[in-house]
Backbone bond lengths (Angstrom), bond angles and torsions (degrees), N, CA, C in turn:
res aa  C-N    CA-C-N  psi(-1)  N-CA   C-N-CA  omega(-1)  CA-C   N-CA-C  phi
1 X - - - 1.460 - - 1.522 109.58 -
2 X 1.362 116.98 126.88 1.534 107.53 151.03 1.658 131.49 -105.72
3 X 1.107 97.51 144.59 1.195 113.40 170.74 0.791 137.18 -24.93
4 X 1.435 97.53 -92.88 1.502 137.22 159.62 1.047 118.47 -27.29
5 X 1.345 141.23 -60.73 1.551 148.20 156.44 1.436 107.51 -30.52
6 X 1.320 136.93 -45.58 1.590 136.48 -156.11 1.752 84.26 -85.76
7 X 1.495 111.93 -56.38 1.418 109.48 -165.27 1.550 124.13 -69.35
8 X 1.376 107.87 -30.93 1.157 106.22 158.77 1.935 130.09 -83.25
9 X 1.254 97.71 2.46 1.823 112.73 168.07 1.419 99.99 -74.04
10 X 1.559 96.04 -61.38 1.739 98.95 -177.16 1.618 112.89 -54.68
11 X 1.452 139.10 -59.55 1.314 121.65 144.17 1.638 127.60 19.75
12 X 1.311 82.30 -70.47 1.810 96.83 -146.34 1.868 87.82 -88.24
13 X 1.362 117.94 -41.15 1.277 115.54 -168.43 1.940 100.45 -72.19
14 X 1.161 124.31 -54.41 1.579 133.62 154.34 1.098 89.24 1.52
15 X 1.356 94.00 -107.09 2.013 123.26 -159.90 1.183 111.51 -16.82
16 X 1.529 121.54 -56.03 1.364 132.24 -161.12 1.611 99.19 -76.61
17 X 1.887 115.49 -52.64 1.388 90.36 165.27 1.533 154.98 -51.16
18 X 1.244 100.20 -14.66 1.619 113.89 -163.33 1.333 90.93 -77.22
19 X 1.735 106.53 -52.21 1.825 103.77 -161.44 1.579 102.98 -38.10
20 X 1.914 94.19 -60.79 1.593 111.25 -170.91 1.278 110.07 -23.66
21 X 1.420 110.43 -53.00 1.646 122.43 -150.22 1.537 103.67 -72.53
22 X 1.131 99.79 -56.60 1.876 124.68 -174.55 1.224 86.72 -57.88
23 X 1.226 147.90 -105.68 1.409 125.82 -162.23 1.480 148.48 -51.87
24 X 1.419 101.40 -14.37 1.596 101.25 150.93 1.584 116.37 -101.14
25 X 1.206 120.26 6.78 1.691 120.37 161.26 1.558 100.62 -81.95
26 X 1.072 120.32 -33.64 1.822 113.17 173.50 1.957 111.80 -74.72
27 X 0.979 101.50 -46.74 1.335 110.37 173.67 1.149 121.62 -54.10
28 X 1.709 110.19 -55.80 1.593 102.63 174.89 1.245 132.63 -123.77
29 X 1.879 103.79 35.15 1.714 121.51 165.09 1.420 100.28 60.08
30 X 1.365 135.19 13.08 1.248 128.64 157.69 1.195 137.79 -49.33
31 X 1.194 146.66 98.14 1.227 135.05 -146.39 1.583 115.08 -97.92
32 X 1.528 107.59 -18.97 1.627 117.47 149.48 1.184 117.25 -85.60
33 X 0.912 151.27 20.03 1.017 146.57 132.64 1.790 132.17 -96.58
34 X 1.624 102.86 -8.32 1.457 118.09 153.40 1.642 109.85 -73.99
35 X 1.226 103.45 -29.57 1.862 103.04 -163.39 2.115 91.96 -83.45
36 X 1.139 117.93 -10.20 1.055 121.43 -169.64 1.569 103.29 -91.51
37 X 1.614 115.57 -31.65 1.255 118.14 176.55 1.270 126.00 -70.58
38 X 1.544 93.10 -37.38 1.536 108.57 151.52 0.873 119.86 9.81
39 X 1.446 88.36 -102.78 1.949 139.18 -145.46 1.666 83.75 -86.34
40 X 1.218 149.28 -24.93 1.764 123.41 155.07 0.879 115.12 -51.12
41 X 1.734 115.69 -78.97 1.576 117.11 -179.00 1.697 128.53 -33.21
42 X 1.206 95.88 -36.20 1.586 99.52 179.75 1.399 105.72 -90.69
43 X 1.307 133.84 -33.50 1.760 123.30 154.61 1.341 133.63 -67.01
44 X 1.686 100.46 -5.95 1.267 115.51 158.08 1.989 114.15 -71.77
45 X 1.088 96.07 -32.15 1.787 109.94 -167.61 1.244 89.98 -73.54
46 X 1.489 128.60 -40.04 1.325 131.52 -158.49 1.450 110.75 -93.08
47 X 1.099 101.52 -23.09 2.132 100.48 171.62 1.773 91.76 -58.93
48 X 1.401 102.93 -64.57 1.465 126.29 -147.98 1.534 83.87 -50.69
49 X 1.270 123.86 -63.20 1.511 110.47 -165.56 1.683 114.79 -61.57
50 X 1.320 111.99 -56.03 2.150 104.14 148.71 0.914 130.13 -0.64
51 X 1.802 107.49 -66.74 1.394 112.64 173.53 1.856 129.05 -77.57
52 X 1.277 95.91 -27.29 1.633 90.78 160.17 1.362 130.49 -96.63
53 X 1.361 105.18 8.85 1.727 110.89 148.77 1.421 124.66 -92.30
54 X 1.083 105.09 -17.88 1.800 126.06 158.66 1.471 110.98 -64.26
55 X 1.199 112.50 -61.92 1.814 105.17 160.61 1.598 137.91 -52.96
56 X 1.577 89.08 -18.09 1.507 69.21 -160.48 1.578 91.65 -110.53
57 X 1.787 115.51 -13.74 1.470 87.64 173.73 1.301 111.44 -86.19
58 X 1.198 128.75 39.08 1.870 133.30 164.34 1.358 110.55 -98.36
59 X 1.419 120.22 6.93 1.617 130.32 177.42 1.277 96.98 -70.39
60 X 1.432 118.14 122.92 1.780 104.44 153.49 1.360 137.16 -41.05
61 X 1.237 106.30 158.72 1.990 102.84 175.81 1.541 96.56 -88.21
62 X 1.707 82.71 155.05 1.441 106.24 -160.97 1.688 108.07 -132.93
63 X 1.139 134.83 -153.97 1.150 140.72 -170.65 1.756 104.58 -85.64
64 X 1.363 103.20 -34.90 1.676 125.06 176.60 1.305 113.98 -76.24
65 X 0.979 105.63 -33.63 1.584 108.79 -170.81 1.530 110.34 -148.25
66 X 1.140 122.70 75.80 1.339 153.34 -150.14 1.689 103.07 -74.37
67 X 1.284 96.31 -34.23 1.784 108.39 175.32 1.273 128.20 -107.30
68 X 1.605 99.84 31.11 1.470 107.96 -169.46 1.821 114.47 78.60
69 X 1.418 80.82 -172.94 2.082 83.74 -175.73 1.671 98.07 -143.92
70 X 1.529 111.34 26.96 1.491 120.76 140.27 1.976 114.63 -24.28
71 X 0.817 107.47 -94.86 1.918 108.15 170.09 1.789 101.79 -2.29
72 X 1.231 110.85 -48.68 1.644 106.86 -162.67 1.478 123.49 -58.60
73 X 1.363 108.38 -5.58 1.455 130.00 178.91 1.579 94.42 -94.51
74 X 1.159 123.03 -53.61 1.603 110.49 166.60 1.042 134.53 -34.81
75 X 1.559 127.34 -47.42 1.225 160.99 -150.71 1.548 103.70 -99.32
76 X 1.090 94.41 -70.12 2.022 97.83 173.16 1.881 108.46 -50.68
77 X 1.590 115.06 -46.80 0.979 121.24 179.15 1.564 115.56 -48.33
78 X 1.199 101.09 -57.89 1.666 115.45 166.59 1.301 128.38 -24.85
79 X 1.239 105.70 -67.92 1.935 146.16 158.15 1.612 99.93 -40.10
80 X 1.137 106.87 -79.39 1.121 103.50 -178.53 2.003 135.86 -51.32
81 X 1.409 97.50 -32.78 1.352 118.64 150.77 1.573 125.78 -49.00
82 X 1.127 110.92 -28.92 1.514 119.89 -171.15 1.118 101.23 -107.22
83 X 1.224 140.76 -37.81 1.549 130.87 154.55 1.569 123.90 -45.40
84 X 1.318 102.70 -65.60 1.375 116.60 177.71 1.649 114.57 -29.70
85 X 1.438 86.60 -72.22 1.975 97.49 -156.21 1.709 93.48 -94.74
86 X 1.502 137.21 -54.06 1.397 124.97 -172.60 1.449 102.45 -56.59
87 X 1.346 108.32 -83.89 1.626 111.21 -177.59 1.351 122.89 -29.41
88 X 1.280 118.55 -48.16 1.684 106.58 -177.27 1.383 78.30 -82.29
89 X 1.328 145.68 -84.80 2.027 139.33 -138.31 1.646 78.88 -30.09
90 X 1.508 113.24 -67.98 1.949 97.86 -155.39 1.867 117.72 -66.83
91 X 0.804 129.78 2.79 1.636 142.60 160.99 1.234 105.05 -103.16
92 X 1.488 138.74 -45.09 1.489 101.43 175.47 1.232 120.36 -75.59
93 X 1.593 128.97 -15.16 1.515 127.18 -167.54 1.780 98.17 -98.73
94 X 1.477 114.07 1.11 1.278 105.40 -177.89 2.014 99.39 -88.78
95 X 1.608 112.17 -27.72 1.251 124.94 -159.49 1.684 81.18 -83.53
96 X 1.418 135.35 -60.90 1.275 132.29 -167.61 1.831 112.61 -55.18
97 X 1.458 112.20 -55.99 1.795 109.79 161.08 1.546 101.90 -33.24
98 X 1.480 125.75 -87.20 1.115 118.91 173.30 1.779 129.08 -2.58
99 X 1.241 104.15 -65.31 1.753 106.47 -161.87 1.470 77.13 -91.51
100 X 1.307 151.09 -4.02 1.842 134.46 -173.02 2.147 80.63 -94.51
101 X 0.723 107.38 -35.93 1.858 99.26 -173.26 1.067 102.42 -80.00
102 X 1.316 136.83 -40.66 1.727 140.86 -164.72 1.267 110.83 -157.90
103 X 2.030 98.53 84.58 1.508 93.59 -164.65 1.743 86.18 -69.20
104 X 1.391 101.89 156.89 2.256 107.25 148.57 1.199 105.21 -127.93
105 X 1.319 110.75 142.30 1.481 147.87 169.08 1.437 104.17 -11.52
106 X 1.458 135.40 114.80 1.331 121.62 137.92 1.083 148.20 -45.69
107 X 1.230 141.17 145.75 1.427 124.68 150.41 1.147 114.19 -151.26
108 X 1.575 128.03 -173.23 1.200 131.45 -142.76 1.751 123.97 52.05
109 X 1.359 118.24 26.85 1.391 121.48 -163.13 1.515 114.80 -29.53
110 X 1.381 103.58 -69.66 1.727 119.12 -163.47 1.779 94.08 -67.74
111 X 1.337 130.97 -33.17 1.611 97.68 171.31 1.498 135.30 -73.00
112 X 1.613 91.83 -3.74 1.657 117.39 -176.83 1.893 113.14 -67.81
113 X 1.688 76.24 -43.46 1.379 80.05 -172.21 1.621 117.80 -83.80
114 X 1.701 95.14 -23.74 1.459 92.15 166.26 1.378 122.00 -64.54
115 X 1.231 129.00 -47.20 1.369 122.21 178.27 1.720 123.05 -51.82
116 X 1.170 107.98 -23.37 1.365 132.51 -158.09 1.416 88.39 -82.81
117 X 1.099 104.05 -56.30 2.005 117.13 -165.92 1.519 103.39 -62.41
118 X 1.702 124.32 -27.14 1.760 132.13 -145.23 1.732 64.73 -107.31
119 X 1.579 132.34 -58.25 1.312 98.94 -156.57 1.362 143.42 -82.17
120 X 1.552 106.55 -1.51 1.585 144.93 148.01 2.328 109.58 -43.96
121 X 1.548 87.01 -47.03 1.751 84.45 179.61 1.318 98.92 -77.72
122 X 1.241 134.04 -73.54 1.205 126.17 -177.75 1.275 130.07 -65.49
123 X 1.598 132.27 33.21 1.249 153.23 100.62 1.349 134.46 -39.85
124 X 1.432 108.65 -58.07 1.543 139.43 140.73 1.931 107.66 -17.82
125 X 1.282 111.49 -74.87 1.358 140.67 -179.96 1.367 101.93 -16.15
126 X 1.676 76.57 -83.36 1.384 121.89 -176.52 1.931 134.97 -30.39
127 X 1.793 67.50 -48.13 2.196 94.84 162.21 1.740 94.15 -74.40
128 X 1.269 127.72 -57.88 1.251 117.98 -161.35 1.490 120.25 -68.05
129 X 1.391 108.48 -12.35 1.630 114.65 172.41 1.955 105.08 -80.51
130 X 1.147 101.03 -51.76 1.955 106.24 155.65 1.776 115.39 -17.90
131 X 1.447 68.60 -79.15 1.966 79.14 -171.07 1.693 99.34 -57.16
132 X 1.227 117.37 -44.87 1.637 115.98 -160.19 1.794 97.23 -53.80
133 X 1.044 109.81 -58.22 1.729 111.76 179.75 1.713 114.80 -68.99
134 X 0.927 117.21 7.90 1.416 132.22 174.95 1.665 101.12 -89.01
135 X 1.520 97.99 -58.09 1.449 119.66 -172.25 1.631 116.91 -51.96
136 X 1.579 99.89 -43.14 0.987 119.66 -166.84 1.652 111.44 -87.29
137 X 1.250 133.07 -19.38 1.526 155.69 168.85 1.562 114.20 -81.82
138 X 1.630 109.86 -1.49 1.350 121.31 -169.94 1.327 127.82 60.86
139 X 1.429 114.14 6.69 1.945 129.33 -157.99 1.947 84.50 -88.67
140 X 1.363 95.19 -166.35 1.433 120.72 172.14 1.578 109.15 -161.58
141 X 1.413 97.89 163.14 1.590 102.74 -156.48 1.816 111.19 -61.12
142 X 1.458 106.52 -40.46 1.593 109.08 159.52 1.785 108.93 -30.07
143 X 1.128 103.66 -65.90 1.597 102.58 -152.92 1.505 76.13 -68.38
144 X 1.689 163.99 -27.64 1.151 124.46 -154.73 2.004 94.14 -87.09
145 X 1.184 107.10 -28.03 1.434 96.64 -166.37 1.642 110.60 -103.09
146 X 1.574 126.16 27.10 0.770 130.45 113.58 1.491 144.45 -114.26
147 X 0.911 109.80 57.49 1.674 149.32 168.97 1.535 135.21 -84.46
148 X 1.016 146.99 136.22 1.401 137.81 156.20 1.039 122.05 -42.50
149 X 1.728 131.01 -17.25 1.134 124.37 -148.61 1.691 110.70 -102.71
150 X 2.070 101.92 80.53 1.136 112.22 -177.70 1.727 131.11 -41.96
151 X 1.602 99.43 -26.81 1.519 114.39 -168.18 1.763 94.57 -66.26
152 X 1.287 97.66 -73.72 1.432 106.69 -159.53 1.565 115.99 -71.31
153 X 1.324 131.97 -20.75 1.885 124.28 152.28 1.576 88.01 -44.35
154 X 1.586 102.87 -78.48 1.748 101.68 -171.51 1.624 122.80 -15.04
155 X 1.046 126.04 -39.19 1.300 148.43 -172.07 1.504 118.04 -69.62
156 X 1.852 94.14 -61.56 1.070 114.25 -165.97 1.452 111.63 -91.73
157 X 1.698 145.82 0.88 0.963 171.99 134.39 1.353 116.05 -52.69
158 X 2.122 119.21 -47.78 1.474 131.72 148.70 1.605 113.79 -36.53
159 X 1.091 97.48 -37.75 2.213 95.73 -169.12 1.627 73.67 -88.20
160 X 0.797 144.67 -85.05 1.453 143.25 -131.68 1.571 105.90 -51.48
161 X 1.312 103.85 -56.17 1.619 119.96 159.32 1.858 114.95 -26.04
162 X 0.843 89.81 -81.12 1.733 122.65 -179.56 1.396 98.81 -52.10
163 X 1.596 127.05 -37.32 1.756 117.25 176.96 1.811 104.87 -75.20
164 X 1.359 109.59 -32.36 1.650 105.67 -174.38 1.841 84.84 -78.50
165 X 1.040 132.23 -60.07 1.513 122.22 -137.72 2.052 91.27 -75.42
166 X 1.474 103.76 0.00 1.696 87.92 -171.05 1.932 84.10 -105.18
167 X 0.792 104.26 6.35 2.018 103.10 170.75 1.225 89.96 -94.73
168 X 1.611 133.24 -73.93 0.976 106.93 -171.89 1.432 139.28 -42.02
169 X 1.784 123.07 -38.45 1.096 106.63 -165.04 1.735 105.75 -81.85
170 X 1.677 110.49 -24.21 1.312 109.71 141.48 1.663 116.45 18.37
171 X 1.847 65.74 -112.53 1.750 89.67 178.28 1.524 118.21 -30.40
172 X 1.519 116.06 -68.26 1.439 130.13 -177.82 1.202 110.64 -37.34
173 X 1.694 132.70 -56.49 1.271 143.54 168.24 1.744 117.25 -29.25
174 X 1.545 85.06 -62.08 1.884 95.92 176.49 1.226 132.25 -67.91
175 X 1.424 112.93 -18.57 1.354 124.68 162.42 1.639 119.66 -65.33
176 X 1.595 96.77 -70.22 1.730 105.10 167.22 1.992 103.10 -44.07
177 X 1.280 147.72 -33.27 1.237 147.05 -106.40 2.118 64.38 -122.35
178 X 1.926 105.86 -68.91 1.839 97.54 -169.95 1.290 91.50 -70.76
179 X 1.065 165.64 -21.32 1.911 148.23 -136.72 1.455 100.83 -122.71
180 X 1.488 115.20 -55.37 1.542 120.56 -155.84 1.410 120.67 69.64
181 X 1.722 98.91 31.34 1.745 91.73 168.28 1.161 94.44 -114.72
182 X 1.383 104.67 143.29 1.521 108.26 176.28 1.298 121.02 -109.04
183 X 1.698 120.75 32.17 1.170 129.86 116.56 1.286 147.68 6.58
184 X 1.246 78.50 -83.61 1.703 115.29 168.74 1.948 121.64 -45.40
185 X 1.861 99.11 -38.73 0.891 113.01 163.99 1.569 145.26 -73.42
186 X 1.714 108.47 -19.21 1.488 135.63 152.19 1.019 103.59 -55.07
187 X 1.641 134.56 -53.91 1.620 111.06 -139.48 1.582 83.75 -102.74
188 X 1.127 151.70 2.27 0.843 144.62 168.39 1.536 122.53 -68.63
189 X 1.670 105.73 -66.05 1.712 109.24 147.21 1.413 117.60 -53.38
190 X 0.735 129.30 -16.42 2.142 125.00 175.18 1.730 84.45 -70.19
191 X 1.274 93.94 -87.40 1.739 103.16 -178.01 1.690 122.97 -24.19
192 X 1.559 113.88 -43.90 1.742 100.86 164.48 1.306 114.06 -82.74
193 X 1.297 126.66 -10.78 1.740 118.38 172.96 1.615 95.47 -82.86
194 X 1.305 118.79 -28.00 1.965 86.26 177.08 1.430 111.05 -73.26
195 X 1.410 109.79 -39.28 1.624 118.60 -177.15 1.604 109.42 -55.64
196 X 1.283 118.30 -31.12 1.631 110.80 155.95 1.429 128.68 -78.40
197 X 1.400 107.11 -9.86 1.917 99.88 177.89 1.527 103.39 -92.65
198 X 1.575 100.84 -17.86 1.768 94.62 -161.34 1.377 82.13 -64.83
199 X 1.407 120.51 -69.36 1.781 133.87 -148.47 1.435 90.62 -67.83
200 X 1.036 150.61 -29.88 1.796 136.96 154.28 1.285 116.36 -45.30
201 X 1.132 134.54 -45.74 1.244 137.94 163.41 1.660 104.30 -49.22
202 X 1.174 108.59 -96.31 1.707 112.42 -169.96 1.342 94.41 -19.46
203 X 1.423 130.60 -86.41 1.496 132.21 -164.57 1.387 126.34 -36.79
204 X 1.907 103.05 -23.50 1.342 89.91 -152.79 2.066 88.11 -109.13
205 X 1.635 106.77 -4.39 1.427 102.77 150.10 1.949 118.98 -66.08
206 X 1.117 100.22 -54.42 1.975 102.35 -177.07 2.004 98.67 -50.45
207 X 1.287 105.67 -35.41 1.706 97.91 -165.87 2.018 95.59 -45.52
208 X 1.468 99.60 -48.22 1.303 118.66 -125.98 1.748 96.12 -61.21
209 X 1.647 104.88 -36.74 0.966 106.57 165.83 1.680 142.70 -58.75
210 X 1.358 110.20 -17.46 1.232 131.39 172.74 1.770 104.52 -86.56
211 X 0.847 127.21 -39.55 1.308 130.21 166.94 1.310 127.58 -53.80
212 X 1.270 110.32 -60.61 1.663 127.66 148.42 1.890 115.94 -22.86
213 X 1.315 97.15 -66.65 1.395 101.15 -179.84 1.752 111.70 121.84
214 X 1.687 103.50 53.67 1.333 120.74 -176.16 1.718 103.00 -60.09
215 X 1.226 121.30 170.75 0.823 156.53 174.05 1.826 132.98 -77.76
216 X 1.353 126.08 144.06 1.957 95.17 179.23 1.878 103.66 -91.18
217 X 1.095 102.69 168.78 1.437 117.19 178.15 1.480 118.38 -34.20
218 X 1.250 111.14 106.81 1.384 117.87 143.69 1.929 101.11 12.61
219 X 1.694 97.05 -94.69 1.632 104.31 -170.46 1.530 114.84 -56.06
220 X 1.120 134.97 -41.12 1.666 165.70 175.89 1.819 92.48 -51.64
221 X 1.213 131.27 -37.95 1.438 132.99 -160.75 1.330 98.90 -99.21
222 X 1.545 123.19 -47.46 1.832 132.04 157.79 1.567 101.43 -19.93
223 X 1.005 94.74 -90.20 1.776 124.25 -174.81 1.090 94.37 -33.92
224 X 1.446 125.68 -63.96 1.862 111.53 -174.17 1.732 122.89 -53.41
225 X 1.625 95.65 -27.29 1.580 104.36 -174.61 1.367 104.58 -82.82
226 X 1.037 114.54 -42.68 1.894 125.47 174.35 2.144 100.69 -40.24
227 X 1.520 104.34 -69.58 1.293 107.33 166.67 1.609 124.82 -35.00
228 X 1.177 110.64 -50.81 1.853 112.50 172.98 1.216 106.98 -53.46
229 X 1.439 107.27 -71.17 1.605 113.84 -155.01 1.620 111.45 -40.64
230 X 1.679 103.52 -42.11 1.199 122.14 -167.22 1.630 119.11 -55.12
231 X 1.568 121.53 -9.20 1.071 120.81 161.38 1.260 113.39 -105.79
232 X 1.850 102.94 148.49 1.349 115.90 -162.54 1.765 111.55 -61.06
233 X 1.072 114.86 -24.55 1.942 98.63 -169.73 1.068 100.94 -99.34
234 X 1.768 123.31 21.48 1.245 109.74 167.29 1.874 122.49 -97.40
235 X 1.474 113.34 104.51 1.777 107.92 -162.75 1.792 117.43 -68.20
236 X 1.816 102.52 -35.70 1.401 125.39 168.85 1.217 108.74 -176.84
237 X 1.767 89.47 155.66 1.443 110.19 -168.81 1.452 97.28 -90.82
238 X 1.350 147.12 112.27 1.429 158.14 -174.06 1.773 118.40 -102.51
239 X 1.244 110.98 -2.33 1.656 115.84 137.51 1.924 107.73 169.74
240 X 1.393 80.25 134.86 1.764 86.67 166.05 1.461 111.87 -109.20
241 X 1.285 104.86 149.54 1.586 106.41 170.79 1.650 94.09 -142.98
242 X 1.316 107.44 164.09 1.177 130.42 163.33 1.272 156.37 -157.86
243 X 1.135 157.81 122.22 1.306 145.35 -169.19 1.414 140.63 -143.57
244 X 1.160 124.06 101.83 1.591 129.10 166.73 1.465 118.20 14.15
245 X 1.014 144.94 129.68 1.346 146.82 -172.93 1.666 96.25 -140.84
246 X 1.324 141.39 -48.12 1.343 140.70 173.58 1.425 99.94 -149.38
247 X 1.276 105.20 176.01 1.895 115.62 168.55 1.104 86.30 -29.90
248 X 1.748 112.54 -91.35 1.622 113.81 -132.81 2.037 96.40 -104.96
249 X 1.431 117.65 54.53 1.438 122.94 179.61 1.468 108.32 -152.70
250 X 1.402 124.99 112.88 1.482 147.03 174.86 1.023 116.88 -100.89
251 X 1.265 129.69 156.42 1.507 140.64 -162.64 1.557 87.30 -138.44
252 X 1.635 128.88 109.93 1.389 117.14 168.38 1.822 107.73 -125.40
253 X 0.974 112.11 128.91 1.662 120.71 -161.83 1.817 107.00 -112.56
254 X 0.961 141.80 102.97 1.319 149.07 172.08 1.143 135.24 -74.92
255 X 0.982 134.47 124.00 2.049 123.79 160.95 1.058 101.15 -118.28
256 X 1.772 125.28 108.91 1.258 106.54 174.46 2.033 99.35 -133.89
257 X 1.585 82.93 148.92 1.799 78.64 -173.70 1.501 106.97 -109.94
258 X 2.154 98.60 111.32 1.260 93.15 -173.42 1.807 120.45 -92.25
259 X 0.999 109.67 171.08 1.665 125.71 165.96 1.475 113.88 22.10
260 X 1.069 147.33 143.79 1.962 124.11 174.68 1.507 89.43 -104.50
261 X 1.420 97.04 156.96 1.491 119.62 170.83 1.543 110.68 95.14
262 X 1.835 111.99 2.72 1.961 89.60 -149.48 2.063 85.85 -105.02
263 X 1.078 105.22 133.84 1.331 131.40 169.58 1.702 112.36 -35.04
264 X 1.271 114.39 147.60 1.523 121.35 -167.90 1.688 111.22 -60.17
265 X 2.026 106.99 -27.31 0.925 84.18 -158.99 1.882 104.05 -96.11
266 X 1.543 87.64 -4.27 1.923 105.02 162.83 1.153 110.44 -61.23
267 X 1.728 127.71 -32.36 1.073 110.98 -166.82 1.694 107.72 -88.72
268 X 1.667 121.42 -10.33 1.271 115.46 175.38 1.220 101.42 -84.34
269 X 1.351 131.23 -28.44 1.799 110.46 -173.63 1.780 97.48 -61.31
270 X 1.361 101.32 -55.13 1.755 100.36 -179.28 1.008 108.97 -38.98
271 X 1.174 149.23 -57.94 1.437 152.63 170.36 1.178 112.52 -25.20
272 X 1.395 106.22 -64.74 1.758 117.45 -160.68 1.708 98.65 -65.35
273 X 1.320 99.10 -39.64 1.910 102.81 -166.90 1.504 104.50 -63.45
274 X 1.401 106.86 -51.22 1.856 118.02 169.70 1.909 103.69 -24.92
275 X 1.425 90.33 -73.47 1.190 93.58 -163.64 1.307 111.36 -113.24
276 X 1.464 123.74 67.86 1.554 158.07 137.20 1.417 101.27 -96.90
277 X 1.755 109.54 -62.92 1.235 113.78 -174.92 1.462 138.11 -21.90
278 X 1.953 83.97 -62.16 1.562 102.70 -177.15 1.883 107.86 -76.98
279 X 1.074 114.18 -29.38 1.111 110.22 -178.92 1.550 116.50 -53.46
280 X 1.072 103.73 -54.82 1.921 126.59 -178.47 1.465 101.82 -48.91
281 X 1.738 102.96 -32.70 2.033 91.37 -166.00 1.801 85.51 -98.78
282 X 1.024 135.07 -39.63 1.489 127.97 -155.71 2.044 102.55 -123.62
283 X 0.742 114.19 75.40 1.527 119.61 163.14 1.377 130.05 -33.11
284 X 1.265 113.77 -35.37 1.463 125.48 171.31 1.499 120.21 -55.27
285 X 1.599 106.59 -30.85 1.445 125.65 178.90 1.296 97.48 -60.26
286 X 1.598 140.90 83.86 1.469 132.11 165.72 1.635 108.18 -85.09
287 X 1.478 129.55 -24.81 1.401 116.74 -176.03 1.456 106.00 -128.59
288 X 1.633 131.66 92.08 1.740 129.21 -172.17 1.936 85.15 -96.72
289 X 1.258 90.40 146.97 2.093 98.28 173.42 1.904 73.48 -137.87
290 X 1.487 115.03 133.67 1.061 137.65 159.61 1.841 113.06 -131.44
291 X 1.515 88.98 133.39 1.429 92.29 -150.80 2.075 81.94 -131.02
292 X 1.867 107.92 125.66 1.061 95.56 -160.86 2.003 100.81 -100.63
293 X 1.259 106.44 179.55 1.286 102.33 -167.21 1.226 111.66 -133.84
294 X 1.176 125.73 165.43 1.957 121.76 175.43 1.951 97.23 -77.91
C-alpha cells in the first residue's frame, strides 16, 4: 500500500472541494454547506500535516533519536485528528446553532444542492481510491482499520464522515428547497459538527495509545513466540516485550535462556538465526535486542 498516493489524492481532492464549497456557502448563505467547507479546508490541513509526518519519519536515526523518528506519523496523526474532526465539529455546529436561532433566507438553492450532491461523489471517489491501494497492496479494509496506521483510518473515516454529513446536508437542502425554512438548514450543519466531534473523540482516544507506546497484537506477539521457540537452542523464552515505533516499525526486546553447555560463539549464531528468523516472517520488526540468559 502507499500512502502517499491516498494522502496526496486527499490533497488534491480537498483543495478543489473547499473552493466549491466556499463559494457557494457565500453565495447561497447555506450554512451546511459552510460547515461542509469547513471540514475540507481543515482535512486539507490534515492531509498536509500526514504528509509531513510521512516525511519526516523516513529521516534516519541519529544520535537523538537512536530508533528512528517512526513515532512522527503518530504525532502528526494525532494533530491532524484534532484539526480535522474537533475544530471543524466545533465551527460547523457553532454556524448550524446559529441558523437553528436565526434561520436567514437562502438562496442560490439548486447550486447548493449541486455542490452538495458533486461533494458526496467525490467522497465516494475518495473511499474508492482507499480501497484501490488496499487492493493493490493485497491487504483488506479489516487489516487497514485494525492497523497502526493512524494517518490513513484518519483519512479513510474523513470520506466516510463527509459521505454521511454530505446526505445530511442533502437532506437539509431539500427540505428548505419544498418548505423555505431555513431551519432545516441549521440542524443539518449542527448535525455534521456533532458527527465530527463524536468521530474526533474515538480517534483521538486510539491515537493516544500509540503515543504512549502500545504494544503489537495480542495474536501478532503468538506468532513471534511460535518463531523463537521453533529453533532448536532455544530452552525458553523468559520475557518478551514490545512496542510500536511507527505503522510499519517495532521495537521487540527478548530474554531468552538458551540450551546449557552451548559455547559463546553457539550462542551468537543462535542469536543471529533467532533474529533472521523473525525478521524474514514479520518485517515490521526493524529493532529485536535479544539478551541471552542462564
Amino acid at each position: 500500500m502507499r500512502p502517499q498516493v491516498i494522502i496526496v489524492a486527499t490533497l488534491l481532492l480537498n483543495a478543489t472541494l473547499f473552493a466549491v464549497n466556499f463559494v457557494v456557502a457565500i453565495a447561497s448563505g447555506s450554512r451546511a454547506v459552510l460547515a461542509q467547507a469547513i471540514f475540507t479546508i481543515t482535512d486539507l490541513v490534515g492531509a498536509a500535516l500526514l504528509l509531513w509526518g510521512l516525511y519526516l519519519s523516513r529521516r534516519p536515526a541519529s544520535h537523538e533519536y537512536q530508533f528512528g523518528r517512526g513515532k512522527e506519523r503518530f504525532f502528526w496523526a494525532f494533530v491532524s485528528i484534532v484539526v480535522t474532526f474537533t475544530v471543524a465539529g466545533v465551527l460547523a455546529l457553532t454556524e448550524g446553532v446559529d441558523q437553528i436561532i436565526a434561520p436567514e433566507a437562502l438562496r442560490h438553492l439548486d447550486e447548493a444542492l449541486l455542490v452538495v450532491a458533486a461533494t458526496l461523489a467525490v467522497s465516494i471517489v475518495s473511499v474508492w481510491v482507499t480501497l484501490r491501494e488496499l487492493r493493490l497492496g493485497r491487504l483488506t479494509l479489516s487489516h487497514l482499520l485494525e492497523s497502526a496506521n493512524q494517518g490513513l483510518k484518519s483519512i479513510f473515516y474523513q470520506d466516510l464522515v463527509s459521505i454521511v454529513a454530505s446526505v445530511a446536508a442533502l437532506a437539509g437542502l431539500l427540505v428548505v428547497y419544498q418548505t423555505g425554512d431555513a431551519f432545516a438548514d441549521g440542524v443539518s450543519a449542527a448535525a455534521e459538527g456533532l458527527l465530527l466531534i463524536a468521530m474526533g473523540f474515538v480517534l483521538t482516544r486510539e491515537s493516544r495509545e500509540y503515543l504512549i507506546g502500545r504494544g503489537l497484537e495480542p495474536a501478532e506477539a503468538r506468532g513471534m513466540l511460535a518463531v523463537v521457540e521453533r529453533n532448536a537452542a532455544v530452552a525458553k523464552v523468559r520475557s518478551f516485550q514490545s512496542m510500536l515505533l511507527g505503522p510499519d516499525d517495532a521495537l521487540l526486546a527478548l530474554k531468552i535462556n538458551f540450551q546449557d553447555g552451548m559455547t559463546t560463539d553457539q550462542l551468537e549464531t543462535a542469536i543471529d538465526q533467532v533474529t533472521a528468523s523473525l525478521r524474514a516472517a514479520y518485517p515490521v520488526l526493524r529493532h529485536i535486542v535479544i539478551e541471552p540468559e542462564s
